[in-house]
C-alpha positions in Angstrom: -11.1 3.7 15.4 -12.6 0.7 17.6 -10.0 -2.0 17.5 -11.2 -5.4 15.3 -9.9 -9.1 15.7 -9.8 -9.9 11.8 -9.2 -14.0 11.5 -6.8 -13.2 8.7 -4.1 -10.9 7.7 -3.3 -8.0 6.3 -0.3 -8.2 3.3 2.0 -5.0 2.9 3.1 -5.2 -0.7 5.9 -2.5 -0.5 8.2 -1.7 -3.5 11.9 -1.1 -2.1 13.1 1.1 -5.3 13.1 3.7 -2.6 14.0 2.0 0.6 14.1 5.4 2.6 10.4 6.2 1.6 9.3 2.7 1.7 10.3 2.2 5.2 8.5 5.1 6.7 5.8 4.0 5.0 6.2 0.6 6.2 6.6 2.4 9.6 3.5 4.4 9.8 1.0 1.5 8.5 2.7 -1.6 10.7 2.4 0.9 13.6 -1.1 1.4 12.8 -2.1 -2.0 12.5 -0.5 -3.3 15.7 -2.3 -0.5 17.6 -5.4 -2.1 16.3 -3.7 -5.4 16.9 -3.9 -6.7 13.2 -2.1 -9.1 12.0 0.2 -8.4 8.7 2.7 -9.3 6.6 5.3 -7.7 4.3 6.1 -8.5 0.7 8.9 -6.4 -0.5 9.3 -6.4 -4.4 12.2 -4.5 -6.0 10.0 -2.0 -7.8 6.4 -0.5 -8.2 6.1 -2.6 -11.8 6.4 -6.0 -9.7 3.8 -5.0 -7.2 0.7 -6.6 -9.5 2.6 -9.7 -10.1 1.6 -10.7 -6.7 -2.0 -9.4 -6.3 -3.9 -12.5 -7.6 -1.0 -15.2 -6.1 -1.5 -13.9 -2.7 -5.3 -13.0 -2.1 -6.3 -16.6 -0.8 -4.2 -16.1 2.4 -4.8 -12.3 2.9 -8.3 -9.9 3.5 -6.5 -7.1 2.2 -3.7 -4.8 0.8 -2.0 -2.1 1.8 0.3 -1.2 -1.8 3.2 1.0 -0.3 5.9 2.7 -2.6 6.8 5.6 -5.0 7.2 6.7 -8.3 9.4 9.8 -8.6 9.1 12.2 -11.9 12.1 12.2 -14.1 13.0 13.6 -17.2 11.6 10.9 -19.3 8.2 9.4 -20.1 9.3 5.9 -17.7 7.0 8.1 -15.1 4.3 7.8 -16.9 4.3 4.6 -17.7 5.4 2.6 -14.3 2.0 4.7 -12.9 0.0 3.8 -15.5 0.5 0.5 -15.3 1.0 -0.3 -11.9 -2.4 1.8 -10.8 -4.3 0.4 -13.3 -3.3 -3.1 -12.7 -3.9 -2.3 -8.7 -7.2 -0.9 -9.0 -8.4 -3.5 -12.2 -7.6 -6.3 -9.7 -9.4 -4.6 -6.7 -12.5 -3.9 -9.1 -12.8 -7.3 -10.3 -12.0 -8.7 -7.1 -14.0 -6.7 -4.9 -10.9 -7.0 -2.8 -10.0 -4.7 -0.6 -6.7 -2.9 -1.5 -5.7 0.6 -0.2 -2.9 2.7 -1.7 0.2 4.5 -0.5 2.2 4.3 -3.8 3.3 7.6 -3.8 3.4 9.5 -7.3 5.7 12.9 -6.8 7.7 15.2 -8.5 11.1 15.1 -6.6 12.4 13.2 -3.2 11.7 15.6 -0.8 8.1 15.3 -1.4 7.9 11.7 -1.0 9.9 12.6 2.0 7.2 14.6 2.9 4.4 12.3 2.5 5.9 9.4 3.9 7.5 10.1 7.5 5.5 9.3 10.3 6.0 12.9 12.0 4.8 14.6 8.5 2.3 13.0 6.3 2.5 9.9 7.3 0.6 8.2 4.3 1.8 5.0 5.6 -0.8 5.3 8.5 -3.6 6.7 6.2 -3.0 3.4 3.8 -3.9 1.2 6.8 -6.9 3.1 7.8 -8.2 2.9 4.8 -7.6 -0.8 4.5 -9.4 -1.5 7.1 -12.2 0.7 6.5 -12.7 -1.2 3.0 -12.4 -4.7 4.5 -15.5 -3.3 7.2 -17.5 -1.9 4.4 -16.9 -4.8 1.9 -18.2 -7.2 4.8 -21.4 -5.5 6.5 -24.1 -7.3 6.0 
């Protein structure tokens, strides 16, 4: 990918509810981004429900998001309806926006997947996330 000088930043909004996951996340997107020597920031919230809270306070300061996370399965219907929500509200907000936001909110079955998709030596969906941020924020802006 040929390395850009963007005049603003980047914002990581990363839910924490899994720290383990969230970190490698957090690991394979800031690695990305400083090999392309973008700026960033990191919002942690304390889950994935909290994450569109911060969508419309932040975009002034920010050219895009990188929404880092996940939402594991259980035995109830709470799976459902944090996903629901929280992608709905993500994307609505994008949409209307026409802000670029990229995803790494993982949506699993058990732990070891998220494990899975989130190391940097696996999946590394952290690193994918920024990629795709930064393709958006190209394609949003040619002219």
């Amino acid at each position: 990918m040929e390395q850009k000088n963007y005049h603003k930043k980047i914002l990581l909004i990363s839910s924490k509810f899994y720290p383990e996951i969230s970190n490698n996340l957090i690991e394979g997107a800031t690695k990305f981004l400083k090999s392309q020597r973008i700026k960033y920031e990191i919002l942690n919230v304390p889950g994935s429900m909290e994450i569109p809270l911060f969508l419309n306070k932040k975009k002034k300061d920010f050219i895009g998001y990188i929404i880092l996370g996940c939402i594991i399965k259980g035995e109830t219907d709470h799976y459902e309806v944090v996903k629901n929500i929280t992608l709905s509200k993500i994307y609505d907000f994008s949409y209307e926006n026409d802000f670029p936001v990229s995803n790494a909110l993982l949506t699993v079955e058990n732990y070891s997947q998220a494990l899975e998709r989130s190391r940097v030596d696996k999946k590394n969906l952290g690193e994918n996330a920024a990629k795709v941020c930064l393709e958006l924020i190209d394609k949003i802006n040619e002219k």
